[in-house]
Biopython code that builds the backbone (N, CA, C, O; Angstrom):
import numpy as np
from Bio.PDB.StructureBuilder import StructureBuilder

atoms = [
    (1, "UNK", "N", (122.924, 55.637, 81.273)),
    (1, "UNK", "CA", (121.743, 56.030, 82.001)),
    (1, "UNK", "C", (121.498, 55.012, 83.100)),
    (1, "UNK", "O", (121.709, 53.871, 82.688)),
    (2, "UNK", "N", (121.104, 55.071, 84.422)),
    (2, "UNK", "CA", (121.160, 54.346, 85.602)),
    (2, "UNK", "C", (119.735, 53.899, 85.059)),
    (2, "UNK", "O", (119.171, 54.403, 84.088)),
    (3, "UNK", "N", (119.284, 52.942, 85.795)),
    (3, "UNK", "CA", (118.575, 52.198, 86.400)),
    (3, "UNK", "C", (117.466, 53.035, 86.413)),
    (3, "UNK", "O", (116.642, 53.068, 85.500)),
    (4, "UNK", "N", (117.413, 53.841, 87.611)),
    (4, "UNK", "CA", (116.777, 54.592, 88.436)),
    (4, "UNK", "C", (116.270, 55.819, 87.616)),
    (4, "UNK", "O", (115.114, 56.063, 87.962)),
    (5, "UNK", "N", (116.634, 56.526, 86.826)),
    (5, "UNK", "CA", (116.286, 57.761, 86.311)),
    (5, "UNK", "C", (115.492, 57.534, 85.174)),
    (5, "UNK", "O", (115.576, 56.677, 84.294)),
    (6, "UNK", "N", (114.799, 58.352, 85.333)),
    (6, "UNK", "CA", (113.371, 58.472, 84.171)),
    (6, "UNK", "C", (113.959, 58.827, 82.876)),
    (6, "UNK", "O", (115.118, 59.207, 82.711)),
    (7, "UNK", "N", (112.874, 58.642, 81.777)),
    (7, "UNK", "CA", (114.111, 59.036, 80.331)),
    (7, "UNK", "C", (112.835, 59.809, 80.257)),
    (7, "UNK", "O", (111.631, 59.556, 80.302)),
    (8, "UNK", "N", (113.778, 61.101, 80.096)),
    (8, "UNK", "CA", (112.983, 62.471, 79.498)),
    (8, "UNK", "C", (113.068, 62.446, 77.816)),
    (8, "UNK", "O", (114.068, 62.243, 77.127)),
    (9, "UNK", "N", (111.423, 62.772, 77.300)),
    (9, "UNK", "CA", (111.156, 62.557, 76.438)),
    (9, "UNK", "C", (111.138, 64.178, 75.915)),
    (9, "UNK", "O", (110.921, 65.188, 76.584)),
    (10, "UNK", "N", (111.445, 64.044, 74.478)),
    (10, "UNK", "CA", (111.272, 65.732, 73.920)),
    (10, "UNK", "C", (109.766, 65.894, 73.342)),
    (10, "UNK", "O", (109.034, 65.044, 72.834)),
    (11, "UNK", "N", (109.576, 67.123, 73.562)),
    (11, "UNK", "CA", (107.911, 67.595, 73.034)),
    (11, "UNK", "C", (108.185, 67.271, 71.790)),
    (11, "UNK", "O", (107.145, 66.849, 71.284)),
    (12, "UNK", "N", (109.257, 67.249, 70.864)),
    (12, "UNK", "CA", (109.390, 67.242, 69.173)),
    (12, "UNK", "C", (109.049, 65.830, 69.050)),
    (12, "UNK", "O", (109.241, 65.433, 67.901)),
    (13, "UNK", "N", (108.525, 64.769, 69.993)),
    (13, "UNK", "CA", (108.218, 63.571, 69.286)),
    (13, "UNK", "C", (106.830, 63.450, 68.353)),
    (13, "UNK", "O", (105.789, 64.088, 68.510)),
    (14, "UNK", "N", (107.047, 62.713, 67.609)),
    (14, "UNK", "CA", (105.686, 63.086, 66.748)),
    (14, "UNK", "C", (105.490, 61.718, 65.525)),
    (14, "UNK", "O", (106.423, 60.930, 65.365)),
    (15, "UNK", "N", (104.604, 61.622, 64.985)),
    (15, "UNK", "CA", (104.414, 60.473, 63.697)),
    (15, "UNK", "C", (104.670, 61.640, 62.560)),
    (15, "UNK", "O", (104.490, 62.849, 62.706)),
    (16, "UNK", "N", (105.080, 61.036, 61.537)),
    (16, "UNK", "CA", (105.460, 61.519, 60.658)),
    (16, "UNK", "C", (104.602, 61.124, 59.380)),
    (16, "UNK", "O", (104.776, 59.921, 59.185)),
    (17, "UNK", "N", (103.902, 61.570, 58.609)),
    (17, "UNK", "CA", (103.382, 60.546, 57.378)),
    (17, "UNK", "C", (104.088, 61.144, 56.501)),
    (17, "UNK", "O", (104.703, 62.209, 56.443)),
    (18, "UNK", "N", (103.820, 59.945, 55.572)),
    (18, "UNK", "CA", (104.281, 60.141, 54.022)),
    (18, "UNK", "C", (104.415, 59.565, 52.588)),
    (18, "UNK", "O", (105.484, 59.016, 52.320)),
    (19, "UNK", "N", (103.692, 59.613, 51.874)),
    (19, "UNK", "CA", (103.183, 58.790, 50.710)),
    (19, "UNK", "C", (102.296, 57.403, 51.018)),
    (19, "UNK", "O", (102.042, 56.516, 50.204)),
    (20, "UNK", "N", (101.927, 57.464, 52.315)),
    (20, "UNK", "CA", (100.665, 56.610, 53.021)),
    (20, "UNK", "C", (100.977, 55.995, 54.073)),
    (20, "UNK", "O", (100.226, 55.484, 54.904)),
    (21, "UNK", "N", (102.701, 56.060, 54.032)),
    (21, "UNK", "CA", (103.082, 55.063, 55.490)),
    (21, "UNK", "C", (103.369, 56.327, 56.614)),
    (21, "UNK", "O", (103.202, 57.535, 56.450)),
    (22, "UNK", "N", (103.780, 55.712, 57.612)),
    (22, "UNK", "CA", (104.400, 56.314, 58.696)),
    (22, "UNK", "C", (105.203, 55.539, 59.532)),
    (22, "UNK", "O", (105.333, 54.325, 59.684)),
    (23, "UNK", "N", (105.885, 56.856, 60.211)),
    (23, "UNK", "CA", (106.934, 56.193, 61.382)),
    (23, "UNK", "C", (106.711, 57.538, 63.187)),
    (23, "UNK", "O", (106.400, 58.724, 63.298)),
    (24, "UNK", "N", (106.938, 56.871, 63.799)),
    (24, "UNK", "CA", (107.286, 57.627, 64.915)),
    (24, "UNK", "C", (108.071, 57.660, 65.586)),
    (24, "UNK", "O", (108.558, 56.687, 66.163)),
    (25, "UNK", "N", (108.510, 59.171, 65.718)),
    (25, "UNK", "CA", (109.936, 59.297, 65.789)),
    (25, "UNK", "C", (109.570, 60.034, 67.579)),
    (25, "UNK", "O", (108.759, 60.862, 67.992)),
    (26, "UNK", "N", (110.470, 59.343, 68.117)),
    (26, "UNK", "CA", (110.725, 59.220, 69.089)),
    (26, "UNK", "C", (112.024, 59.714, 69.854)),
    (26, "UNK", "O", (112.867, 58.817, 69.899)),
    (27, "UNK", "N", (112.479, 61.071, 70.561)),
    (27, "UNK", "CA", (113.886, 62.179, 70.671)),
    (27, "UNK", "C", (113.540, 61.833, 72.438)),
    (27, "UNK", "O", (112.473, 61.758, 73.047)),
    (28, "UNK", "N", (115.007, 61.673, 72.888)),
    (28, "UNK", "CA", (114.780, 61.482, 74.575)),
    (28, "UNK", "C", (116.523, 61.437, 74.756)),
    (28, "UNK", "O", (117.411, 60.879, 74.111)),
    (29, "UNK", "N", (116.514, 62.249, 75.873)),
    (29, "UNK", "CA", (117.886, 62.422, 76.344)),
    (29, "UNK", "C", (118.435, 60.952, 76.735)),
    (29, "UNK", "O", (117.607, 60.093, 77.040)),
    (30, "UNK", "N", (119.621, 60.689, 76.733)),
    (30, "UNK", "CA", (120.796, 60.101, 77.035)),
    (30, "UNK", "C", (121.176, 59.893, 78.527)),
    (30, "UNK", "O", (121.612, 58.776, 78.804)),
    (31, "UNK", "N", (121.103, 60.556, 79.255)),
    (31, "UNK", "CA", (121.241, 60.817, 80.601)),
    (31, "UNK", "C", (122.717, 61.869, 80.716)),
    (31, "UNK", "O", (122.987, 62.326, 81.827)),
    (32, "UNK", "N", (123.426, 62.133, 79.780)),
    (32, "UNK", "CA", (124.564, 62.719, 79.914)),
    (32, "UNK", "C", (124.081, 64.389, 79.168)),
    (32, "UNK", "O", (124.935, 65.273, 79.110)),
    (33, "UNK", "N", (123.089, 64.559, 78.805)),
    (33, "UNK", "CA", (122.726, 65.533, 77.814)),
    (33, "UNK", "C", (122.326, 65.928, 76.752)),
    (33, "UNK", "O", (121.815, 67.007, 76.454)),
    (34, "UNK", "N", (122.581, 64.946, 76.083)),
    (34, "UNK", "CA", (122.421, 64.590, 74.582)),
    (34, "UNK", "C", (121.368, 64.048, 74.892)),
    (34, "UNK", "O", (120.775, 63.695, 75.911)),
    (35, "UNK", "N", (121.132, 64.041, 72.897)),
    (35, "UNK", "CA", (119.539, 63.241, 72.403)),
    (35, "UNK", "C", (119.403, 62.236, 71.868)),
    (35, "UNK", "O", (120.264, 62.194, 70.990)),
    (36, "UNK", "N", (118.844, 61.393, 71.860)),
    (36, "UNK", "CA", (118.674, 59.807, 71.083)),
    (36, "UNK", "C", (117.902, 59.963, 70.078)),
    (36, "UNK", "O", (117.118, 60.901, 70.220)),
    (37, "UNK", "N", (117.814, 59.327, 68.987)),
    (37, "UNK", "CA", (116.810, 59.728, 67.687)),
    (37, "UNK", "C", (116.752, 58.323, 67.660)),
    (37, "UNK", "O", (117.756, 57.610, 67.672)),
    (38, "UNK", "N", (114.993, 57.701, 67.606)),
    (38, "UNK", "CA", (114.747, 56.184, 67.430)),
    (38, "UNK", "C", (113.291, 56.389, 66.638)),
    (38, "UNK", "O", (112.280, 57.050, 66.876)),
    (39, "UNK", "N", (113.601, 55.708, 65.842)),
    (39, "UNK", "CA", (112.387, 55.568, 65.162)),
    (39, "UNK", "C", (111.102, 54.248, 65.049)),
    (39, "UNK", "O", (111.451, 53.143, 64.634)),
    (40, "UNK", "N", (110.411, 54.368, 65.241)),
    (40, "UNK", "CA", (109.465, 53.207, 64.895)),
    (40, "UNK", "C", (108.679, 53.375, 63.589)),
    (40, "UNK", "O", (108.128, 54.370, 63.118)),
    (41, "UNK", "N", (108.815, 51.736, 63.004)),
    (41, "UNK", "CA", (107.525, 51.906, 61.789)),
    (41, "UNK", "C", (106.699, 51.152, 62.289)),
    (41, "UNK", "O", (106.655, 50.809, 63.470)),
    (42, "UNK", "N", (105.740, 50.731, 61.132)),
    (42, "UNK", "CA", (104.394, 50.044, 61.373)),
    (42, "UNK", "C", (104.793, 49.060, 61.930)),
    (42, "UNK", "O", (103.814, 48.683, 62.574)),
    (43, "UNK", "N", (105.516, 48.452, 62.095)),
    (43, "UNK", "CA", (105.710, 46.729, 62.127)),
    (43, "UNK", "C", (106.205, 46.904, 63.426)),
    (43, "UNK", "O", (106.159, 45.766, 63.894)),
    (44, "UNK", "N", (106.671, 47.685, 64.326)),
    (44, "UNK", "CA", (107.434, 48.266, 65.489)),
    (44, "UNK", "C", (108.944, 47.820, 65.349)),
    (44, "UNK", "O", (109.657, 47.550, 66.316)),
    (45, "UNK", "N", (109.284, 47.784, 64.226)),
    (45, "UNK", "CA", (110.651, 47.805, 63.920)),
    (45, "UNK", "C", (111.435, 48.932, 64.415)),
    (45, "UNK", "O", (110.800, 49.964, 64.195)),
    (46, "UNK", "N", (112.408, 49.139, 64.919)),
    (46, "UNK", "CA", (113.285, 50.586, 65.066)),
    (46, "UNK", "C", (114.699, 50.772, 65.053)),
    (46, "UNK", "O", (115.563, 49.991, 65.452)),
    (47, "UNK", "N", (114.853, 52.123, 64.447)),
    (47, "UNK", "CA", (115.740, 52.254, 63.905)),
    (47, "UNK", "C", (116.596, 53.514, 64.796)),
    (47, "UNK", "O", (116.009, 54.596, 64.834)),
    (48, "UNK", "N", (117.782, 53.436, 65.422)),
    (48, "UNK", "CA", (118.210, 54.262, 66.267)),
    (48, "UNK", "C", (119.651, 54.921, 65.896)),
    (48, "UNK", "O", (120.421, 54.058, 65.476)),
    (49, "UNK", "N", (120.100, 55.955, 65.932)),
    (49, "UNK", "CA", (120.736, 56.864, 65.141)),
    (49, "UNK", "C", (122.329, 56.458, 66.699)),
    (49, "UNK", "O", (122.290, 56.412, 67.928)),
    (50, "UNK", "N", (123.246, 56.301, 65.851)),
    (50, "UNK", "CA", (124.336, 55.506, 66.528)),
    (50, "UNK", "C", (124.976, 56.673, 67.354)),
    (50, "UNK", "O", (125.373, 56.546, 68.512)),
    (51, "UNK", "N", (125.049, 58.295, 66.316)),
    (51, "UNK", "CA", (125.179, 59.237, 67.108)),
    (51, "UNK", "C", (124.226, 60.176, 67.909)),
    (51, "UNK", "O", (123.123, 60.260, 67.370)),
    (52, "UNK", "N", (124.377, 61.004, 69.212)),
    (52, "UNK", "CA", (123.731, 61.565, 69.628)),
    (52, "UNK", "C", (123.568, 62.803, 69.347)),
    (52, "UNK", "O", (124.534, 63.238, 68.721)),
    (53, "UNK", "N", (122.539, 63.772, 69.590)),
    (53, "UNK", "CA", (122.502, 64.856, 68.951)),
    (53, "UNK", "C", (122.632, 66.100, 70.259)),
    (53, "UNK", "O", (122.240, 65.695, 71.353)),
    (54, "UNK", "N", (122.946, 66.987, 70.229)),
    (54, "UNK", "CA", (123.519, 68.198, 70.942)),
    (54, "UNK", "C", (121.676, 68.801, 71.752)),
    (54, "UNK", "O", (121.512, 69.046, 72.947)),
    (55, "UNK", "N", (120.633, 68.887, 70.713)),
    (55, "UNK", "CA", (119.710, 69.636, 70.888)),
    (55, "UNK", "C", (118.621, 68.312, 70.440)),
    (55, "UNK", "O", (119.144, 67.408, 69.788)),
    (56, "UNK", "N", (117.246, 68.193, 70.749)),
    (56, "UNK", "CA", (116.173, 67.334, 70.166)),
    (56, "UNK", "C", (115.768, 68.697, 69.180)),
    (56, "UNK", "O", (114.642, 68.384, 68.794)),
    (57, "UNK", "N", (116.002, 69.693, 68.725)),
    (57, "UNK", "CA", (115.694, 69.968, 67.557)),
    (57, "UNK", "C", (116.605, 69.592, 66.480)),
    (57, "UNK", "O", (116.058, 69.465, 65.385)),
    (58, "UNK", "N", (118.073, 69.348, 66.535)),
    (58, "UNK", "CA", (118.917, 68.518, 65.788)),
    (58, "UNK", "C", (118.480, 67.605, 65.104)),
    (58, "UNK", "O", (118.419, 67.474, 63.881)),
    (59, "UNK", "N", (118.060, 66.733, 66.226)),
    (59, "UNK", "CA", (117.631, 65.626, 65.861)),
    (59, "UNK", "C", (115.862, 65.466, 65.365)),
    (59, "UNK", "O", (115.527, 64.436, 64.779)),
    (60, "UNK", "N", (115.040, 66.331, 65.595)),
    (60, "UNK", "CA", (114.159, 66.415, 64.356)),
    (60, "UNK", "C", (114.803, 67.006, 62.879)),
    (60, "UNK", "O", (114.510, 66.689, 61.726)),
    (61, "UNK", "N", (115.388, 67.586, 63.181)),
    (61, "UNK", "CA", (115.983, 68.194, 61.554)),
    (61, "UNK", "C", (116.467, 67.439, 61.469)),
    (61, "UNK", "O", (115.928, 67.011, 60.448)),
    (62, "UNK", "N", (117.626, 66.300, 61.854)),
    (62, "UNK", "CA", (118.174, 65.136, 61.035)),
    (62, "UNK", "C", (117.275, 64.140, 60.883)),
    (62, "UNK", "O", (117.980, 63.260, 60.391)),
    (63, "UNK", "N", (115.727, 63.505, 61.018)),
    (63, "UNK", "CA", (114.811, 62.880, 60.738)),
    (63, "UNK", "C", (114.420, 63.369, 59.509)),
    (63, "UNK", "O", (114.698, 62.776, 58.466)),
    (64, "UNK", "N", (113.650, 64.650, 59.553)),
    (64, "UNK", "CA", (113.375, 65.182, 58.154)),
    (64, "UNK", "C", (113.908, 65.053, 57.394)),
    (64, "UNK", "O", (113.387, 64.368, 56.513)),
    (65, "UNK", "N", (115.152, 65.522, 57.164)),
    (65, "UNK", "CA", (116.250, 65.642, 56.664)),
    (65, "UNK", "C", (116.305, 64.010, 55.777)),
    (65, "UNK", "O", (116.027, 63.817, 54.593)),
    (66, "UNK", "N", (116.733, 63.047, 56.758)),
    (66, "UNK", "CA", (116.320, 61.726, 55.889)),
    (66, "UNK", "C", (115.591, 61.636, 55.458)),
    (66, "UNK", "O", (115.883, 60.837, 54.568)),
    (67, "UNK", "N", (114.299, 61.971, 55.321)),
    (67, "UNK", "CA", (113.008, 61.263, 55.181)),
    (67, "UNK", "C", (113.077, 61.858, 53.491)),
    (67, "UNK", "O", (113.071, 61.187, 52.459)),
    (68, "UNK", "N", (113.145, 63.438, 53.668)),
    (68, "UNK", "CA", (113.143, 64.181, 52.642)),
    (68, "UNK", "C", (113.990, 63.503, 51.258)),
    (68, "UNK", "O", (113.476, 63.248, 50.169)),
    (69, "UNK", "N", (116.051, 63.212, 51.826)),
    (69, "UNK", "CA", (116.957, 63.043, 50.860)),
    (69, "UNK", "C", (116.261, 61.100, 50.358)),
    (69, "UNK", "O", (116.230, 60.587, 49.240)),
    (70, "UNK", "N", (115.901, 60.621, 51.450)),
    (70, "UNK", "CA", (115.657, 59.006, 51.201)),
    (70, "UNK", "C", (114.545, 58.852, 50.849)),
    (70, "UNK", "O", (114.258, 58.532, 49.695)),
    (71, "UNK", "N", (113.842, 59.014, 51.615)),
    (71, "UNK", "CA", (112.002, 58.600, 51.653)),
    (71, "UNK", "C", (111.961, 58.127, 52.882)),
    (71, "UNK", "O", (112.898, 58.153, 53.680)),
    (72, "UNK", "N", (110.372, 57.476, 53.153)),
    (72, "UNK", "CA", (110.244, 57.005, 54.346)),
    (72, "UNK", "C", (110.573, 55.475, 54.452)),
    (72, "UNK", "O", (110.796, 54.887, 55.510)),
    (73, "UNK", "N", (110.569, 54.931, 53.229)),
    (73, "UNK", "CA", (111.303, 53.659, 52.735)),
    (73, "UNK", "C", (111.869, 52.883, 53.468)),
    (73, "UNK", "O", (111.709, 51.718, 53.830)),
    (74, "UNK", "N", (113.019, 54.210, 53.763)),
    (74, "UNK", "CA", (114.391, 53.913, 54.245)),
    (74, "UNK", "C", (114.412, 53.343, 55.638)),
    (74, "UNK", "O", (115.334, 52.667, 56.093)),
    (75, "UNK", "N", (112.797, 53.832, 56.565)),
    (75, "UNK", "CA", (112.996, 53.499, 57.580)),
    (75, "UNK", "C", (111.978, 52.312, 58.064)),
    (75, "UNK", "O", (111.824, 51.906, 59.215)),
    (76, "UNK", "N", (111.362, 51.891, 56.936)),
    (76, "UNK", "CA", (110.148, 50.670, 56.890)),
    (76, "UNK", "C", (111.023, 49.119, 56.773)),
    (76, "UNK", "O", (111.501, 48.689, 55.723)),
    (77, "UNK", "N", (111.079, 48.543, 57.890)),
    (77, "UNK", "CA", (111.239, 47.302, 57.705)),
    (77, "UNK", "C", (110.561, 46.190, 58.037)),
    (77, "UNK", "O", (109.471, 46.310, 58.595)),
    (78, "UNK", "N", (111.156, 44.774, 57.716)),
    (78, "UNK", "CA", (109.871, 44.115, 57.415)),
    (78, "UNK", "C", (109.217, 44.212, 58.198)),
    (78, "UNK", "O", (109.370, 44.846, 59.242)),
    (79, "UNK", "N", (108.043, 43.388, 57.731)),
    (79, "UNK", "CA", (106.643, 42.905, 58.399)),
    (79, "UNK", "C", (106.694, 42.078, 59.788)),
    (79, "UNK", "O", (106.009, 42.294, 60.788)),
    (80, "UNK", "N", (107.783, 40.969, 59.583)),
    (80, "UNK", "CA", (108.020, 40.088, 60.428)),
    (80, "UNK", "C", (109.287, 40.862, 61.657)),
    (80, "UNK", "O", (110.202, 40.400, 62.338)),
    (81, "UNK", "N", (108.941, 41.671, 61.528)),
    (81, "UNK", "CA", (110.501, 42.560, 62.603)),
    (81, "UNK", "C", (111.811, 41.764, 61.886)),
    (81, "UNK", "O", (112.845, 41.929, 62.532)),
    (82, "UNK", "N", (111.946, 41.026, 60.809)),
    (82, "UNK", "CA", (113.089, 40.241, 60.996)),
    (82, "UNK", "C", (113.304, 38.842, 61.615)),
    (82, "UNK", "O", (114.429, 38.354, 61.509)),
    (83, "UNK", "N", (112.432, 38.218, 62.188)),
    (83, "UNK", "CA", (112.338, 37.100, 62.468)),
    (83, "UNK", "C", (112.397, 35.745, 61.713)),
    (83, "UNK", "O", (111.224, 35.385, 61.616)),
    (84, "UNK", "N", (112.916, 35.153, 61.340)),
    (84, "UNK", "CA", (113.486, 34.118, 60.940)),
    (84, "UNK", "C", (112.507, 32.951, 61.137)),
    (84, "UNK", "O", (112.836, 31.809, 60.815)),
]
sb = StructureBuilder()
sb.init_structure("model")
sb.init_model(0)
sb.init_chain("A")
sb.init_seg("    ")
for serial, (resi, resn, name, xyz) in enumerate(atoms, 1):
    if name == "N":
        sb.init_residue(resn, " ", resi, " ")
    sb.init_atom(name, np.array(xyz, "f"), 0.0, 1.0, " ", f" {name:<3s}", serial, name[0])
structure = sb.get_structure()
C-alpha cells in the first residue's frame, strides 16, 4: 500500500462482546484487493491475521468463527501490551 492512498475501511467493523470482555475488530483492504483482519483488545494490543481474505465478509466470518471455536481469550493480551 503506497504512502499516499487512504485505507478503506469495511462497514463489517464492529466491537464484539463476550462473557464481559471485548475486542474490535477492525477489516480494511490491502491496497491490492484483499482484506486485513486486525483486532484490538482492551489493552490496545492487536492481533492481525497473516493471511488476507478475498471478501471483508470472509473475514468477519473468520473472527466469529474464532471467537466461537476459542473464546475471546484467545485474543486478550496482556495488560502491559507486553512491555518488559
Amino acid at each position: 500500500m503506497s504512502e499516499n492512498s487512504e485505507i478503506k475501511m469495511s462497514p463489517l467493523c464492529r466491537t464484539i462482546e463476550k462473557d464481559g470482555k471485548s475486542v474490535r475488530v477492525d477489516i480494511y483492504q490491502d491496497g491490492d484487493g484483499s482484506w486485513v483482519l486486525e483486532v484490538f483488545d482492551q489493552f490496545n494490543n492487536s492481533t492481525i491475521w497473516e493471511d488476507a481474505f478475498e471478501s471483508d465478509a470472509d473475514a468477519l466470518f473468520e473472527i466469529e468463527a474464532t471467537i466461537k471455536e476459542e473464546g475471546i481469550d484467545c485474543l486478550i493480551g496482556p495488560v502491559d501490551g507486553g512491555v518488559f
